[in-house]
PAROVEX-66090 format. One line per 3 residues: number of its first residue (from 1); their letters; for each residue x, z, y of N, C-alpha, C. Coordinates in pm, 1 decimal, padded with zeros to 6 digits. Atoms other than C-alpha are relative to their C-alpha. Example, Ala and Ser with C-alpha at 12.3 -4.5 7.8 and 13.67 -1.06 7.14 Angstrom:
2
1	as	00089.0:00000.0:-00119.0:01230.0:00780.0:-00450.0:00090.0:00000.0:00120.0; -00082.0:-00006.0:-00119.0:01367.0:00714.0:-00106.0:-00077.0:00073.0:00109.0 .
//
This chain:
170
1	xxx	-00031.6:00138.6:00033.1:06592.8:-08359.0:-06038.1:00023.1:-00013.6:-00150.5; -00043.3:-00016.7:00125.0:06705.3:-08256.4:-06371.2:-00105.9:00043.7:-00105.1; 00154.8:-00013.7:00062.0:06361.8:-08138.9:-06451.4:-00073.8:-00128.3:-00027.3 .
4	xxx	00065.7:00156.8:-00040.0:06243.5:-08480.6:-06359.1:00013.8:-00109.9:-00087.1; -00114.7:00085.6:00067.2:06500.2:-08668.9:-06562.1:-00062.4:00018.1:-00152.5; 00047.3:-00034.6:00148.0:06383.9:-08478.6:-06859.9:-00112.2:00008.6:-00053.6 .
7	xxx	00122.0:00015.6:00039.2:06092.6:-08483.7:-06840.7:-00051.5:-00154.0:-00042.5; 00041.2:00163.0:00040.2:06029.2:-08884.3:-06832.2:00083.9:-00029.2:-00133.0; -00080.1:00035.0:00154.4:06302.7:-08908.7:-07156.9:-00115.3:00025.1:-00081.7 .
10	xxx	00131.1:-00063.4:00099.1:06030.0:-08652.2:-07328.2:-00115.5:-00067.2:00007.7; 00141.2:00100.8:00017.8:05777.8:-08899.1:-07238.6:00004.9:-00121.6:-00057.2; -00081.3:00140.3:00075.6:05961.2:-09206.8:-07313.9:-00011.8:00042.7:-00132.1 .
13	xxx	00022.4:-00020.4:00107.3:05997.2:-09030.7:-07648.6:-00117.7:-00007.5:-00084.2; 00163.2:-00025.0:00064.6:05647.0:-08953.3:-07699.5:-00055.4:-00122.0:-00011.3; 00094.6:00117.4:-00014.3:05550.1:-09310.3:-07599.9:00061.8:-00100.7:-00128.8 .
16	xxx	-00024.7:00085.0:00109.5:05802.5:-09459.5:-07856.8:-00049.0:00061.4:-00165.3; 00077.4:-00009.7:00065.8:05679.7:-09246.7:-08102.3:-00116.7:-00005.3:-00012.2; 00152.5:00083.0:00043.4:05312.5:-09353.2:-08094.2:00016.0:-00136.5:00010.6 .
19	xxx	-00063.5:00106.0:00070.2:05474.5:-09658.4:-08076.5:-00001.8:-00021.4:-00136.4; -00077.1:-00031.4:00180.8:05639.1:-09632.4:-08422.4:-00178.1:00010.8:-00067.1; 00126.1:-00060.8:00099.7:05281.8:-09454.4:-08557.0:-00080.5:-00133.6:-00005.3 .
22	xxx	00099.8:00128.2:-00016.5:05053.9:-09736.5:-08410.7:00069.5:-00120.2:-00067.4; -00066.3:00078.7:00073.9:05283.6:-10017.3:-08533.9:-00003.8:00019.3:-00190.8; 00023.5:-00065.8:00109.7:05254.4:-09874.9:-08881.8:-00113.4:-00008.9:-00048.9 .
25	xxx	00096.0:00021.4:00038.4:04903.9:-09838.1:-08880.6:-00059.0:-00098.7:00052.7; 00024.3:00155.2:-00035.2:04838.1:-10202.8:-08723.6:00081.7:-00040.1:-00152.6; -00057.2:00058.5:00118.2:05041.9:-10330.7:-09029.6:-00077.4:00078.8:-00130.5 .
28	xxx	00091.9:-00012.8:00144.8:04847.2:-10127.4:-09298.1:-00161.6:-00036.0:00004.7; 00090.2:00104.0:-00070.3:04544.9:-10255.5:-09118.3:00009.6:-00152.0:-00024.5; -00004.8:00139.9:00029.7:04640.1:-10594.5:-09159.6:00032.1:-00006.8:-00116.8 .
31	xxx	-00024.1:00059.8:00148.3:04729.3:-10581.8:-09487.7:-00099.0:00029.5:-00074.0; 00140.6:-00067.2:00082.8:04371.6:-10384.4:-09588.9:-00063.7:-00155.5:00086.2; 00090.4:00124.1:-00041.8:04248.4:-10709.7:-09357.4:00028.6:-00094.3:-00100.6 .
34	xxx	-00007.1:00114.2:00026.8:04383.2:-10955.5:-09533.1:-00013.1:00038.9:-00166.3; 00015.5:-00090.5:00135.5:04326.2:-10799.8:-09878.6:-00184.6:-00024.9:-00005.7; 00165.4:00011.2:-00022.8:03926.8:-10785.0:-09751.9:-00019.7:-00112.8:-00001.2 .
37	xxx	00053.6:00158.0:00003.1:03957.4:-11158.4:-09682.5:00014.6:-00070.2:-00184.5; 00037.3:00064.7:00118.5:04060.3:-11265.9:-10033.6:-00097.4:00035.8:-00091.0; 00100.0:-00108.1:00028.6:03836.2:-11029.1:-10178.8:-00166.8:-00061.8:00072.5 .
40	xxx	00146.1:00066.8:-00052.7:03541.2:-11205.6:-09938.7:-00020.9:-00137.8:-00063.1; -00035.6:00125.4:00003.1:03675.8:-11519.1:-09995.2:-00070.6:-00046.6:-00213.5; 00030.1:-00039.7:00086.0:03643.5:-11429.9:-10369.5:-00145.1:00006.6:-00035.4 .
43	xxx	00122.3:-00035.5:00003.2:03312.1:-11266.4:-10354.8:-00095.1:-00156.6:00042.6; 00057.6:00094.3:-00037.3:03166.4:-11578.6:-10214.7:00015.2:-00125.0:-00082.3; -00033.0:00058.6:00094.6:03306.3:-11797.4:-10492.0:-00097.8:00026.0:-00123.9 .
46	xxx	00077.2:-00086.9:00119.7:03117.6:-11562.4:-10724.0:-00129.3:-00071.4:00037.2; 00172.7:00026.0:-00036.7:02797.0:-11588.4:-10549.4:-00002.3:-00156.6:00001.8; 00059.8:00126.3:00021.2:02816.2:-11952.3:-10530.6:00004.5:-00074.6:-00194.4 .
49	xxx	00013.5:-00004.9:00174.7:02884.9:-11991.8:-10939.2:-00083.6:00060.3:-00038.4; 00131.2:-00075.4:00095.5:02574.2:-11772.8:-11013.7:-00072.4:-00078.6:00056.1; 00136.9:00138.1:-00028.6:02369.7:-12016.2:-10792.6:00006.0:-00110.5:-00037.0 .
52	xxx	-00076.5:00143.3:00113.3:02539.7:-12294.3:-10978.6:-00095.1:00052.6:-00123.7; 00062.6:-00059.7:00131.8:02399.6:-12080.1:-11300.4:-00078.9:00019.6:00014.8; 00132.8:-00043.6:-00040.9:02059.3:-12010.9:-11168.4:-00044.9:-00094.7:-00000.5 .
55	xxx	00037.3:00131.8:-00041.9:02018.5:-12367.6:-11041.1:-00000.4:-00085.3:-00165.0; 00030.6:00033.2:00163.9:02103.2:-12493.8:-11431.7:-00117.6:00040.5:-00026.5; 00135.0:-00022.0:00098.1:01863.5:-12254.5:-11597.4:-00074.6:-00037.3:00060.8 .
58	xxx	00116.4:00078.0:-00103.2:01596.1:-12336.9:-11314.3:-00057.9:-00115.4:-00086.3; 00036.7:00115.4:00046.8:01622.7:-12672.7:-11440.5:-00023.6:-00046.5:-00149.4; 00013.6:00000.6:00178.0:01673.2:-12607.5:-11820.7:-00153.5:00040.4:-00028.6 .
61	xxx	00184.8:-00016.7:00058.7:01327.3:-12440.5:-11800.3:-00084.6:-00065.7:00040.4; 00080.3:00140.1:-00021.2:01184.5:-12705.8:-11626.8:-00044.8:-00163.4:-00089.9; 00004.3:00115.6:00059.7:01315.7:-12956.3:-11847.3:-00027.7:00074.2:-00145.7 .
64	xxx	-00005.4:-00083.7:00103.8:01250.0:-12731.8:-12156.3:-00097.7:-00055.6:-00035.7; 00056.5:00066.1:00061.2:01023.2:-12892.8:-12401.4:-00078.5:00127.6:-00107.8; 00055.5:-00127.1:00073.5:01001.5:-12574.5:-12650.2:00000.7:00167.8:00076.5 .
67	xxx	00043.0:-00082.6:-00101.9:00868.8:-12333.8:-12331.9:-00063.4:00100.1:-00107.5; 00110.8:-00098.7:00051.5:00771.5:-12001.1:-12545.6:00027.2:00130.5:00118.7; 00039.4:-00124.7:-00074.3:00671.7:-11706.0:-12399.0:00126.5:00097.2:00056.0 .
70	xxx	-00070.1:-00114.7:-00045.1:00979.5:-11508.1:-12431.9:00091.9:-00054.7:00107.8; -00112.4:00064.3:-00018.2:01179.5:-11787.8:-12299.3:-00099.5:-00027.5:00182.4; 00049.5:-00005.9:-00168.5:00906.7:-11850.8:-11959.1:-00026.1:00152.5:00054.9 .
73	xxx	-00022.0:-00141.8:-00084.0:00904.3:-11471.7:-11890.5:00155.8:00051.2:00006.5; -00098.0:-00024.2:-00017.9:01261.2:-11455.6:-11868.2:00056.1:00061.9:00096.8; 00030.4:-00072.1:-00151.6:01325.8:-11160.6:-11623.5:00162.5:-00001.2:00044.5 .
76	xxx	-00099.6:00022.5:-00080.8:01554.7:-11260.7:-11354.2:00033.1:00149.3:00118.2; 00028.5:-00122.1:-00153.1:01602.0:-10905.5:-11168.7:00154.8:-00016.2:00018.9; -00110.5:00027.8:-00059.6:01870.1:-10978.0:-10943.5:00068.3:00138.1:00027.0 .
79	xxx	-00041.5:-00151.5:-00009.8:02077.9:-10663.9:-10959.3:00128.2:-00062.2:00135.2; -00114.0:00055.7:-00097.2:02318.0:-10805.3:-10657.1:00056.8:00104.8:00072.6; -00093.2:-00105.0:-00107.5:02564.8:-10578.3:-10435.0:-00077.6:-00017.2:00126.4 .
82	xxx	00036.5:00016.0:-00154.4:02449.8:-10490.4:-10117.1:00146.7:-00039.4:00061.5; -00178.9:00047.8:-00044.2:02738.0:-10617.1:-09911.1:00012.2:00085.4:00124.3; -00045.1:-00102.1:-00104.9:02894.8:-10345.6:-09684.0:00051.4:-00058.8:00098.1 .
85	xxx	-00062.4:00031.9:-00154.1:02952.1:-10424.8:-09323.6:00158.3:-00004.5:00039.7; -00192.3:-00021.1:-00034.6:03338.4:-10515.8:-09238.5:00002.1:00107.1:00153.2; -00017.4:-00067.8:-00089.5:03445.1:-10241.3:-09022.9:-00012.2:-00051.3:00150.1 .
88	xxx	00001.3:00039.3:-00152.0:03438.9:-10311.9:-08605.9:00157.8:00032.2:-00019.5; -00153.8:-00042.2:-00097.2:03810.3:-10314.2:-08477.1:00043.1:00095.0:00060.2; -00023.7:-00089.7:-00115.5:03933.4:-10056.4:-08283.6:00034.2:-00024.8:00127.9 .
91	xxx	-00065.8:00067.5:-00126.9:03970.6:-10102.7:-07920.9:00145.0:00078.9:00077.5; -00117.0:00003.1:-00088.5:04291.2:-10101.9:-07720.3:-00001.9:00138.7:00088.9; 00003.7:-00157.4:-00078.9:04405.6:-09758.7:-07505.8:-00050.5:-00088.4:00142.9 .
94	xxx	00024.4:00055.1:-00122.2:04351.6:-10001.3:-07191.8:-00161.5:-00034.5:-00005.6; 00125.7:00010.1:-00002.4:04005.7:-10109.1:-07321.8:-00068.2:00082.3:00003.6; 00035.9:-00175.6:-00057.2:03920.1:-09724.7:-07339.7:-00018.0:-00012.9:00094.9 .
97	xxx	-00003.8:-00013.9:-00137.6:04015.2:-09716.5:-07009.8:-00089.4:-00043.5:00047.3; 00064.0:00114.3:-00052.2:03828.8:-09979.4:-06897.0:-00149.6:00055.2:-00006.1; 00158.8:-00028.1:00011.8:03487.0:-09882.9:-07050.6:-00022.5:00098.3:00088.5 .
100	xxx	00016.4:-00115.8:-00064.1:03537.0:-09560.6:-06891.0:-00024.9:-00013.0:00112.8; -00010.1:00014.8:-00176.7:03628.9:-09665.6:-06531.0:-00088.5:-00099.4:00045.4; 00069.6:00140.0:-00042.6:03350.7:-09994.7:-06505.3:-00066.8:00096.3:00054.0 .
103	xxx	00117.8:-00026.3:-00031.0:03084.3:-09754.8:-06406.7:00053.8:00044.1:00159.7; -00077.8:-00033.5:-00160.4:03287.0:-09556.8:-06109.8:00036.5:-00184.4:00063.4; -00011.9:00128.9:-00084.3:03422.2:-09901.0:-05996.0:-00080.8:-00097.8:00071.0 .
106	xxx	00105.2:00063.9:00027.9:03102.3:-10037.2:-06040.1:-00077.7:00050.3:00159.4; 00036.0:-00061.9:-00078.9:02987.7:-09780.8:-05797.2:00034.3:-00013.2:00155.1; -00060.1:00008.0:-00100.9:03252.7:-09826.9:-05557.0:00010.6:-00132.8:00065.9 .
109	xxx	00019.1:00113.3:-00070.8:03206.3:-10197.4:-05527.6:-00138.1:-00079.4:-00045.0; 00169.5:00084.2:-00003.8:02831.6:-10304.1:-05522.7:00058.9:-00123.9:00002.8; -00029.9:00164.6:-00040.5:02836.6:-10655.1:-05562.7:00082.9:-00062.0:-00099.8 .
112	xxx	-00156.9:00124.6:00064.5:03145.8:-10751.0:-05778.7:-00057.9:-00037.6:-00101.8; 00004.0:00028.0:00155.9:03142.0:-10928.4:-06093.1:00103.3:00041.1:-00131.9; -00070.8:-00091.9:00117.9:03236.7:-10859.6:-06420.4:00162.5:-00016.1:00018.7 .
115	xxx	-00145.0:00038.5:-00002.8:03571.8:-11034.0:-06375.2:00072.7:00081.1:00079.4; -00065.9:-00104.0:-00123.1:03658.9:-10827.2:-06040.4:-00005.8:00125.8:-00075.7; -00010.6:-00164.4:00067.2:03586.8:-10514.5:-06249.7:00103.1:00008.4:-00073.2 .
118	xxx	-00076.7:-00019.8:00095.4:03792.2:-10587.1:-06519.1:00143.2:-00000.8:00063.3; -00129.7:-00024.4:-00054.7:04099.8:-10665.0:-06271.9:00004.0:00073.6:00054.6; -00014.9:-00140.5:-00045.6:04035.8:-10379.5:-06057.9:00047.8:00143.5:-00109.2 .
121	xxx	-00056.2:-00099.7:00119.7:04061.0:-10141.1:-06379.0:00151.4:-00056.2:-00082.5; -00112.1:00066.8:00114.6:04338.8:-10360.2:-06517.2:00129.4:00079.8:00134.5; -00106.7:-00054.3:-00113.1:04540.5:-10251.1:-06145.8:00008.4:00128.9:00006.6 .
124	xxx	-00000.1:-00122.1:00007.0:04439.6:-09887.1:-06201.0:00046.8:00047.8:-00113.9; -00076.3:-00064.0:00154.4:04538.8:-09868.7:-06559.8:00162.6:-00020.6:00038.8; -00174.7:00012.9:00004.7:04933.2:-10001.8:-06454.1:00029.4:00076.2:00114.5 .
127	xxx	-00060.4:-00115.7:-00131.4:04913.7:-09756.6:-06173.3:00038.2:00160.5:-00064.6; -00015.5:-00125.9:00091.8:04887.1:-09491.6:-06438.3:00105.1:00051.9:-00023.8; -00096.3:-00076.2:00047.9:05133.1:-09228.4:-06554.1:00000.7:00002.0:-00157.5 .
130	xxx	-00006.2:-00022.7:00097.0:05215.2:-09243.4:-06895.8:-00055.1:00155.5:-00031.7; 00043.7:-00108.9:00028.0:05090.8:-08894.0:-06905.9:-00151.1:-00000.9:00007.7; 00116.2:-00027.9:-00014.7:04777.2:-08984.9:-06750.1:-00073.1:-00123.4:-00106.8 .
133	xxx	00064.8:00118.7:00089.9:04748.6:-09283.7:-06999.3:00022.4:00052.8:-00149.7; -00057.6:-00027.8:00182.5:04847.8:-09068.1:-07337.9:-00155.8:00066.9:-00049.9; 00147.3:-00027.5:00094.0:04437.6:-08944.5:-07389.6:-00068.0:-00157.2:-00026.9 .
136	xxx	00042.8:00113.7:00065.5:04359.4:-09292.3:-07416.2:00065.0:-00085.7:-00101.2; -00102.2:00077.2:00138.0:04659.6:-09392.3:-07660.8:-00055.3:00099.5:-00063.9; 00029.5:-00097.7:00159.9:04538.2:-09081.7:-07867.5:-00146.2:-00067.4:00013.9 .
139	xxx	00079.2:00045.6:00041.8:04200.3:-09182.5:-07850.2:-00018.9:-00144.6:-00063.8; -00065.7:00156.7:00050.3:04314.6:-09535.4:-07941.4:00023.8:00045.6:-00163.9; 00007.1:-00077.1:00141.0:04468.9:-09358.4:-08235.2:-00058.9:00064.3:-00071.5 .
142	xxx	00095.6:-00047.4:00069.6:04225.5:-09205.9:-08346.0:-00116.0:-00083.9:-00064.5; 00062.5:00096.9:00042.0:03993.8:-09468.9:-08364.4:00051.9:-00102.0:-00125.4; -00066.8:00093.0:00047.4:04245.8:-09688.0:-08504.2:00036.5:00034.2:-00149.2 .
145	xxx	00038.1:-00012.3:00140.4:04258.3:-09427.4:-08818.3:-00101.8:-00007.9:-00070.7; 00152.4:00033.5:00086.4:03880.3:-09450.4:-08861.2:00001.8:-00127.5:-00036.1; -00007.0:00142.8:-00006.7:03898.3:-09797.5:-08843.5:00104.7:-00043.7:-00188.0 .
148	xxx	-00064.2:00002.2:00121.1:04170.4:-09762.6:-09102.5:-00010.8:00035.9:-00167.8; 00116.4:-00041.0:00164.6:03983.1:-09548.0:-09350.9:-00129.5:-00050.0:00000.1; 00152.6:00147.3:00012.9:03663.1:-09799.4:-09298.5:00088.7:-00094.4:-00070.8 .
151	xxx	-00060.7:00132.2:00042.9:03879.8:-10060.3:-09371.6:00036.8:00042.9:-00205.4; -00046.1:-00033.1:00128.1:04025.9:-09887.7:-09724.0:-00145.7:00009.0:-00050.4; 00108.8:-00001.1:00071.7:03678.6:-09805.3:-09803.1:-00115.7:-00148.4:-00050.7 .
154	xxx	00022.8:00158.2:-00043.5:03560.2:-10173.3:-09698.9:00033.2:-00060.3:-00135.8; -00071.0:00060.6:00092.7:03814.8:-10326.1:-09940.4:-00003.9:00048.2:-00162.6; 00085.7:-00095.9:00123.4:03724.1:-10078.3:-10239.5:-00115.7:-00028.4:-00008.4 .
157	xxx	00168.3:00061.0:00037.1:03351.3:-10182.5:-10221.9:00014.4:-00142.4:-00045.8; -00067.1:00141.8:00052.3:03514.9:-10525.1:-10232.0:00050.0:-00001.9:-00183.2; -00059.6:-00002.5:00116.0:03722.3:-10461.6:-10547.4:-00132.2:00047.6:-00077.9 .
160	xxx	00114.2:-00081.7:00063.2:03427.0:-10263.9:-10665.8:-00136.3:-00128.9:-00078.9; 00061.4:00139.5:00013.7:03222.9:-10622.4:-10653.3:00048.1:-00076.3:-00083.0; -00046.4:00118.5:00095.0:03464.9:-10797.7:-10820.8:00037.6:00041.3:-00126.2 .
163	xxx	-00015.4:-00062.9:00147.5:03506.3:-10582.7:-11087.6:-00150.5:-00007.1:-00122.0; 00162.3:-00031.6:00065.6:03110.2:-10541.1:-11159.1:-00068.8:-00147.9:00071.6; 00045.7:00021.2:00002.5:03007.3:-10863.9:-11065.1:-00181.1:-00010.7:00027.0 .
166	xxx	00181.9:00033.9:00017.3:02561.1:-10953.5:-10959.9:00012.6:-00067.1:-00117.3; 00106.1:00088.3:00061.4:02374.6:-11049.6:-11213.8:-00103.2:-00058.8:-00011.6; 00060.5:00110.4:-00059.3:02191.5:-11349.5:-11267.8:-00130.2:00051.3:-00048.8 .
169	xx	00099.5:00019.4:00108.8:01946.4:-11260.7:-11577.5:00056.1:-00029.1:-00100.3; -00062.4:00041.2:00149.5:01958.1:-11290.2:-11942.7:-00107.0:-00092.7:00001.9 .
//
């Protein structure tokens, strides 16, 4: 009984510490998110002021009266950023679950729809043992640091943009 006792504390423990960890890295996550948004938000400001400046000259050489040579070969090579993909999210230890168990369930009830799947796995995940649910909180975590170093790298290509600017042309 005393085995028993101690053992669920040591789990309780374990669960509030990945608690604690995940909480932690959800908040430096959101702050590399919202860091990426002004930074997009930004970047998109940019790009619309060089098409503002493109759209001028356009029209300056249109309306240009003393058109010489050096001034109509004017080489526009658009040196622009490729724009790096915002990371995917990480999914949930229950959404793990989930992907995992649709196919068995799937199996076991010909016929259902997606919705019945998802509550059938949603009744098997709270039937779980915290023991039998801690490879899908680590795999959760794990994801959730890739996700985290995408995201830092994400936001660095960002800064990286706004530091160096596309150019339009001379």
């Amino acid at each position: 009984e005393r085995e028993r006792v101690s053992e669920l504390e040591h789990a309780s423990e374990l669960e509030h510490v990945r608690e604690r960890e995940r909480e932690r890295a959800l908040e430096s996550v959101r702050r590399l998110a919202c860091r990426a948004r002004q930074l997009e938000i930004t970047c998109e400001l940019e790009r619309a002021r060089e098409r503002e400046r493109e759209c001028e000259h356009t029209t300056h050489e249109a309306t240009c009266t003393h058109a010489t040579r050096k001034h109509a070969t004017r080489g526009h090579t658009d040196k622009t950023h490729a724009m790096v993909p915002k990371p995917t999210p990480p999914f949930e230890p229950y959404q793990l679950y989930a992907i995992h168990a649709k196919d068995r369930i799937w199996a076991e009830y010909p016929g259902a729809c997606v919705p019945q799947i998802a509550g059938l796995a949603a009744v098997e995940w709270r039937q779980l043992s915290v023991k039998q649910r801690a490879p899908w909180h680590s795999k959760a975590a794990a994801e959730l640091i890739q996700y985290e170093a995408e995201m830092i790298q994400y936001v660095r290509c960002l800064e990286l943009q706004m530091q160096d600017p596309p150019k339009g042309g001379n």
